[in-house]
C-alpha positions in Angstrom: 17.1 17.8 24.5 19.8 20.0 25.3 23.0 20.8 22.4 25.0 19.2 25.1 23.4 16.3 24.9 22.6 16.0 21.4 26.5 16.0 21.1 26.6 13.4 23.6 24.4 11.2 21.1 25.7 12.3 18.0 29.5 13.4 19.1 29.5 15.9 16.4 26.6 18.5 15.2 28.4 18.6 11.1 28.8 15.4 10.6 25.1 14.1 12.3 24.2 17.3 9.6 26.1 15.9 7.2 24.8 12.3 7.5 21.3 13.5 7.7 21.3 15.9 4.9 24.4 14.7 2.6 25.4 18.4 2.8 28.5 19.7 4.5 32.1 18.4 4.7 33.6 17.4 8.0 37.2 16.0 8.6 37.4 12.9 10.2 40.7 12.4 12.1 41.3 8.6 13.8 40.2 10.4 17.1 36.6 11.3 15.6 36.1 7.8 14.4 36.6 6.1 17.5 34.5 8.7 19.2 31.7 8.4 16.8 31.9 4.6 17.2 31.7 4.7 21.0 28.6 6.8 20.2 27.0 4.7 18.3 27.4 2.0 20.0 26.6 3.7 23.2 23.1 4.8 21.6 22.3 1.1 20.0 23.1 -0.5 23.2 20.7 2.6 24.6 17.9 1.3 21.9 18.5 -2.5 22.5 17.4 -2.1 26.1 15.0 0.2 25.7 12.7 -0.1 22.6 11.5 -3.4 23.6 10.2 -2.3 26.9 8.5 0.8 25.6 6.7 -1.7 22.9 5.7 -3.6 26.1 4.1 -1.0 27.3 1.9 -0.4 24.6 -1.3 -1.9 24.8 -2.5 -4.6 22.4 -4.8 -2.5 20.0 -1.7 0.3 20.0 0.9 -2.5 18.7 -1.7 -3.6 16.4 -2.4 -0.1 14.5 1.1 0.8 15.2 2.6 -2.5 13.3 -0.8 -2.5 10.5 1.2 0.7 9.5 4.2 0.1 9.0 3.4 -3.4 6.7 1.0 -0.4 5.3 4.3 1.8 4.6 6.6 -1.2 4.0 4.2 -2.4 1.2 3.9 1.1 -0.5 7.6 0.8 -0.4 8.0 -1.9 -2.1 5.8 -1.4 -5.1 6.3 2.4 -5.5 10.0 2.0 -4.4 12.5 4.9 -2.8 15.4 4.9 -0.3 15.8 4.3 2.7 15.2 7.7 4.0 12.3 8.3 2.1 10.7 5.2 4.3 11.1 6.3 7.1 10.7 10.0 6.9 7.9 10.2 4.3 6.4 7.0 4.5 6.7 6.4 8.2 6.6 10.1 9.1 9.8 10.3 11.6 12.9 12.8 11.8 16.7 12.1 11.7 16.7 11.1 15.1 14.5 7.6 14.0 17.2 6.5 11.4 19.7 4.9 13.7 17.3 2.8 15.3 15.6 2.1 12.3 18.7 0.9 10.8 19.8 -0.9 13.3 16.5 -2.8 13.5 16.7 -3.7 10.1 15.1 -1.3 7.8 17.9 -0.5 5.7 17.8 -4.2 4.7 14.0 -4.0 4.5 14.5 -1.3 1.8 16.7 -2.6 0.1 15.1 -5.8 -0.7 12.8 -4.7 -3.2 14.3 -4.3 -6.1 11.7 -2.8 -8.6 11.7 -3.8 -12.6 12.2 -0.9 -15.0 8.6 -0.6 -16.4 10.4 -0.4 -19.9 12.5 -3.3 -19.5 11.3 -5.8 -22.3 10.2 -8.9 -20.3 11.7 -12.4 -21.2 11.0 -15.3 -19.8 14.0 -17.9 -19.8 14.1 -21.3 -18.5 17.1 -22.2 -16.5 19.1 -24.1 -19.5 18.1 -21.0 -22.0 20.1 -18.5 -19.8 23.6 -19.8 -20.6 22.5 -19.3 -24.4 21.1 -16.1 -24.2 22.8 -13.4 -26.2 20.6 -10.0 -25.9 22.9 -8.4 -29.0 21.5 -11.6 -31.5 
């Protein structure tokens, strides 16, 4: 892919940089907004049309491995915990260029539905009509 059209995708280098990474300052004028919206919403319209024929493609045992995987990954996930980012580039082994259609598919969500205990919380177990009464400072 060519800078050009990387900047077509991203509409700006820094702040795709900046997203990515959480490094870098960028200045976001009302001008860059709505360009960066068009983008993205260029590029999710782009995935909406085009993931779903790809995973056509794909023949059965392919799918199969494919989505065995990702519960694979998606399980780690949830009992070893970590962000979103660290799903789907450690875990699932993409680049940047994965997280907008990841997100948009609903792995941001994914991730943040498991919400681990603290190991060295002290476990109670209330019934419904205790929790009113319970008072952790007594």
């Amino acid at each position: 892919m060519t800078e050009k059209e990387i900047k077509l995708h991203t509409g700006d280098l820094q702040l795709l940089k900046a997203a990515q990474t959480g490094e870098g300052a960028i200045a976001l004028t009302p001008d860059t907004i709505k360009d960066i919206m068009e983008s993205l919403s260029e590029r999710m319209k782009e995935i909406d049309e085009t993931f779903p024929k790809l995973v056509e493609l794909c023949p059965p045992k392919v799918r199969l491995a494919v989505t065995a995987q990702v519960f694979k990954a998606i399980v780690d996930h949830a009992t070893e915990g970590g962000s979103f980012r660290y799903l789907i580039y450690e875990r699932l082994g993409f680049g940047p260029s994965a997280y907008i259609p990841l997100y948009q598919a609903g792995g941001m969500t994914i991730s943040n539905e498991f919400n681990l205990p603290d190991p060295n919380a002290p476990q109670i177990a209330l019934k419904d009509h205790d929790k009113e009464d319970f008072n952790p400072e007594e």
